[in-house]
C-alpha positions in Angstrom: 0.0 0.0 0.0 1.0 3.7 -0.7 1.2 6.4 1.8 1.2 10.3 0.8 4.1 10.4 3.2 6.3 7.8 1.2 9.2 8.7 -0.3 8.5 9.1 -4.3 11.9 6.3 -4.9 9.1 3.7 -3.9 7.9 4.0 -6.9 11.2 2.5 -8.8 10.6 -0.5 -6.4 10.3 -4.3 -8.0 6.9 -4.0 -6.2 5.7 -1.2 -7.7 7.5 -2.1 -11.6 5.8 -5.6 -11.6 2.2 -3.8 -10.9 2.7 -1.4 -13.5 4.3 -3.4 -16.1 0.2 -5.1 -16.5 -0.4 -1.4 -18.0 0.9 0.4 -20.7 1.5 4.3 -22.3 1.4 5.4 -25.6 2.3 9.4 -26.4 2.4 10.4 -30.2 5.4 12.9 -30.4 8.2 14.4 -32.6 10.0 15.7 -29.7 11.1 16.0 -26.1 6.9 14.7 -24.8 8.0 11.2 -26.4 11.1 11.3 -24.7 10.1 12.0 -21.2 6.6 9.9 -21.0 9.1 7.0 -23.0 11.7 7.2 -20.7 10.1 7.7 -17.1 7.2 4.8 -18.0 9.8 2.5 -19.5 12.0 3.1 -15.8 8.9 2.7 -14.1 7.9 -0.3 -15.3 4.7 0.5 -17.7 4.4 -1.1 -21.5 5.1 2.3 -23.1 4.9 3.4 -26.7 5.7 6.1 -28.2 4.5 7.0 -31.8 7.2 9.5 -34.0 6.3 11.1 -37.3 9.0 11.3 -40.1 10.6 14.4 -38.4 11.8 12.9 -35.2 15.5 12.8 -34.9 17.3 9.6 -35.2 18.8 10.2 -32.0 15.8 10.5 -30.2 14.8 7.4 -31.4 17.6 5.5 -30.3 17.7 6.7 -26.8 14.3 5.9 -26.3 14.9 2.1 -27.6 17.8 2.0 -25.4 15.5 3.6 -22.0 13.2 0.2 -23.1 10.6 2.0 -24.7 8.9 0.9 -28.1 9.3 3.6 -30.9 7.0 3.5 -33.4 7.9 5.4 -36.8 5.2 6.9 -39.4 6.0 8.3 -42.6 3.6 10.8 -42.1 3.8 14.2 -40.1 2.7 14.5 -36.3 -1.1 14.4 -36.8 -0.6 10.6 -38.3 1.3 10.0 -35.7 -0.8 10.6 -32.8 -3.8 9.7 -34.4 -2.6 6.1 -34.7 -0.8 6.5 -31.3 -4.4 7.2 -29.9 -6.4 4.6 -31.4 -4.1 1.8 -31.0 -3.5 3.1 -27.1 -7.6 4.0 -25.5 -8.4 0.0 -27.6 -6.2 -1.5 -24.8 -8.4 -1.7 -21.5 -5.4 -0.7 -19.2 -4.2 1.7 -21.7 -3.6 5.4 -21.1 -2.5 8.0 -23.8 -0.6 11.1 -22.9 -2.7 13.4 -25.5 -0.6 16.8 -26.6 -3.4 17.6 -28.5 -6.4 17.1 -26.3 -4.9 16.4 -22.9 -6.1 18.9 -19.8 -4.1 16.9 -17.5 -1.0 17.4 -19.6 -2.3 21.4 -20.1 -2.3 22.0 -16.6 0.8 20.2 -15.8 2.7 22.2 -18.0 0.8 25.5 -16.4 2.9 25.0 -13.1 5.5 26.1 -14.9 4.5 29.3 -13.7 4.5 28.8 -10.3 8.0 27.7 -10.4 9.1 30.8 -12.9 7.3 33.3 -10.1 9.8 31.4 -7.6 12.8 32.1 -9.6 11.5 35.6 -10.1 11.8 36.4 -6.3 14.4 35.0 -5.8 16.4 37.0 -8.2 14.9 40.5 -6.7 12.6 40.8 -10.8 9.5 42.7 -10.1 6.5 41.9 -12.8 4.2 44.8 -12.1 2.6 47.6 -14.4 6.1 49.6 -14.4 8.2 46.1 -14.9 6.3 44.2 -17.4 7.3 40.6 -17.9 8.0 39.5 -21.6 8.0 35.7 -22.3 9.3 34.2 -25.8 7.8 30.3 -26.0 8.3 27.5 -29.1 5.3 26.4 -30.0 4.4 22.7 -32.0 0.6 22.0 -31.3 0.3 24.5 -28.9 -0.3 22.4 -26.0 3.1 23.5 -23.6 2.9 27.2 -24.6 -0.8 27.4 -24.4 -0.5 25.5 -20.7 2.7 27.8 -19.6 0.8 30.7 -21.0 -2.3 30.2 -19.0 0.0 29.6 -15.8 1.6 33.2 -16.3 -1.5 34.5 -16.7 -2.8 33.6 -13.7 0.0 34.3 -11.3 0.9 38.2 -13.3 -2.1 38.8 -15.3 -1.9 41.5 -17.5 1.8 42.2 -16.8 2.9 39.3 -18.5 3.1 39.0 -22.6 3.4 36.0 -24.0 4.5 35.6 -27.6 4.7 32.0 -29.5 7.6 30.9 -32.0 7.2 29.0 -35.0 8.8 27.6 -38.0 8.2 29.1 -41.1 7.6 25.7 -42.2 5.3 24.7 -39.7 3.5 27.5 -38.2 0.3 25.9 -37.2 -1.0 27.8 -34.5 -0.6 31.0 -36.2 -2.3 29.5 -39.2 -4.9 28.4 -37.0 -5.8 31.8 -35.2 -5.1 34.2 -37.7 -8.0 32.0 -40.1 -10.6 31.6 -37.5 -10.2 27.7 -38.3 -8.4 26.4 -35.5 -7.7 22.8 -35.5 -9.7 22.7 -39.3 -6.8 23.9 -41.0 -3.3 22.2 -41.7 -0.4 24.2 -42.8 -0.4 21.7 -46.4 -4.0 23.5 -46.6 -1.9 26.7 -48.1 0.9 24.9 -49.5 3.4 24.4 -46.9 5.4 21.3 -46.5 5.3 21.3 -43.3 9.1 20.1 -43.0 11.9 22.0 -40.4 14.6 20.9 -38.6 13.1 22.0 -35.8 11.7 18.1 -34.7 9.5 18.9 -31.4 7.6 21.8 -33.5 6.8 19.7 -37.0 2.9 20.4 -36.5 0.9 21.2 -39.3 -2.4 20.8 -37.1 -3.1 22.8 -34.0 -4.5 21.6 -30.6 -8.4 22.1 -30.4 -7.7 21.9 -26.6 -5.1 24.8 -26.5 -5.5 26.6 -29.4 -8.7 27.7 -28.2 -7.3 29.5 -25.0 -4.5 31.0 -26.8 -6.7 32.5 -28.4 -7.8 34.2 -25.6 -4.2 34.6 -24.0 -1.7 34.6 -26.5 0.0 37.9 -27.1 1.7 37.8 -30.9 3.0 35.2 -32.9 6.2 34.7 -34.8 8.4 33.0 -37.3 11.5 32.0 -37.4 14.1 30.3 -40.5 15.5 27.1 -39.6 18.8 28.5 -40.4 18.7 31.2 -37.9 17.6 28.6 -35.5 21.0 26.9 -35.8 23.3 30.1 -36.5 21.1 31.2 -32.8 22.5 27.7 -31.9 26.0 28.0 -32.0 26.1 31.9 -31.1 24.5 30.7 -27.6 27.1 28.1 -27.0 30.1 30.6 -27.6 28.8 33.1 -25.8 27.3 31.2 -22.8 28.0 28.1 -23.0 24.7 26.9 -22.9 23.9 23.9 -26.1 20.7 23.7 -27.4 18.6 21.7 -30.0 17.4 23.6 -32.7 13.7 23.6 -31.9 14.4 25.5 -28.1 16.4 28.4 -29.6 13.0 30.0 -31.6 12.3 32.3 -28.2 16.1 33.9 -28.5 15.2 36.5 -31.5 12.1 37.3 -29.1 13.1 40.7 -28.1 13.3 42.0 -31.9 10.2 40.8 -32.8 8.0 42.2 -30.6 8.6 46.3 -32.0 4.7 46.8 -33.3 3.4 44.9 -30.4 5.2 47.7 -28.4 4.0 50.5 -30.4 1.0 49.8 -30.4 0.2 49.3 -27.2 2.4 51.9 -26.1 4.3 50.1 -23.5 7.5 51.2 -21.7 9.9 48.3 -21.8 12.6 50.3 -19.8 12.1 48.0 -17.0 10.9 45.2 -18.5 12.4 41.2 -18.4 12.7 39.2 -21.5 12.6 35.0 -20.6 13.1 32.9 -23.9 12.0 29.7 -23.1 13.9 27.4 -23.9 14.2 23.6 -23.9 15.7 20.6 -24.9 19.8 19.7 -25.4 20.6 18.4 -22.5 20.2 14.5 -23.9 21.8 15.1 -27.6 24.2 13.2 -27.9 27.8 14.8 -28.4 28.2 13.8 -32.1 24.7 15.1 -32.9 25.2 18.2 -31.2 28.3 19.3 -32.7 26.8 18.7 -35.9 24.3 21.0 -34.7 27.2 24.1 -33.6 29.1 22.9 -36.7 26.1 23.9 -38.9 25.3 27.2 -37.2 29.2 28.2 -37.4 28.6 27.9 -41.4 25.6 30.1 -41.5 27.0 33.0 -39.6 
């Protein structure tokens, strides 16, 4: 039996991995979702699969094979994916799918983001008031993690915060979505984009229904961004911080110069305002991968 005052390592137990290995997960992903519901059910013990369109990185793939998870590889973009990943997942009785593109659970999970962020805030001395406005810079796929994050900021700074979403150029479903009306009706290959980036975890060409529809609501501007500035953004990062990222997590960095007619606009002092790009995913690539990555934004400069 399990106590609230137990020690979360109980969970890793043999115990606890024979019970849950008479269940099984399935998440449909092209990014960092699959890795972490693959990797945590697959160490906990759970029958886990995780469904990758055509964009997903090799390497991705691999680690997740490795962690004991089951890939599953479509030819198709993300919305195959998932769509099978679904089916195949909710036909199994003790089945449970981890739904970017419908989950509240997963929506409000990533919505305590916030709470930790105001945290951090404090703790640094960063007022987010009228005077001190708080500008936030998120990569968006199908909407699900910036639309959850979004309504977490929201909550805790109101209308002090701004939050702005970044796209591919190839892939910018969520934009496509709200500045048609359509939502979730329209794909990107609607208007004749190919969906196709190097930016893996944001290959959508459909948005959330779920999300999208608070965005709409929430969302302060939406951008673009070249996948060649997403690497040359890439490798400037890692000279001049040391910080390596994946592709996908650097679209929040060019943030700050996009945001000029928002300003305007609205007529906003941003003397005292912070700028957070959000940014994640790197620390897993492996070593070859990710000097591939620097390699490729060196070139572009």
């Amino acid at each position: 039996m399990l106590h609230i005052n137990d020690d979360y390592d109980i969970f890793s137990s043999e115990r606890f991995k024979t019970f849950f290995s008479q269940y099984s997960i399935g998440v449909g992903s092209t990014g960092n979702l699959g890795l972490s519901i693959g990797i945590i059910s697959a160490k906990l013990g759970f029958n886990v699969s995780v469904y990758m369109s055509i964009d997903a990185k090799q390497w991705k793939k691999d680690l997740l094979r490795e962690k004991g998870a089951q890939v599953l590889e479509f030819e198709g973009d993300f919305s195959e994916a998932i769509s099978a990943g679904r089916e195949k997942t909710i036909a199994d009785s003790k089945g449970y799918f981890v739904d970017d593109e419908n989950s509240r659970h997963l929506f409000l999970g990533y919505s305590t983001a916030a709470l930790r962020l105001e945290k951090q805030l404090k703790q640094e001395n960063i007022l987010v008031d009228v005077d001190h406005p708080l500008f936030v810079y998120l990569p968006c796929g199908v909407g699900g993690s910036p639309g959850g994050i979004t309504f977490g900021l929201k909550q805790v700074f109101g209308d002090h915060v701004h939050c702005f979403y970044a796209e591919p150029t190839h892939s910018p479903s969520v934009l496509l979505g709200l500045a048609t009306g359509k939502m979730e009706h329209v794909s990107v290959q609607d208007i004749g984009i190919d969906n196709q980036t190097e930016a893996d975890g944001l290959a959508v060409g459909r948005p959330s229904h779920f999300a999208t529809g608070i965005s709409n609501q929430l969302v302060s501007g939406i951008y673009t961004i070249e996948d060649d500035e997403l690497y040359r953004l890439l490798a400037q990062l890692a000279d001049s911080e040391g910080i390596y990222l994946e592709p996908s997590a650097t679209a929040g960095l060019t943030g700050p110069e996009q945001i000029t007619p928002y300003i305007r606009k609205r007529n906003i002092d941003i003397s005292n305002a912070t700028h957070i790009a959000w940014s994640t995913g790197g620390s897993l690539v492996p070593e070859e991968d990710m000097q591939m990555f620097y390699n490729k934004g060196k070139r572009l400069k």
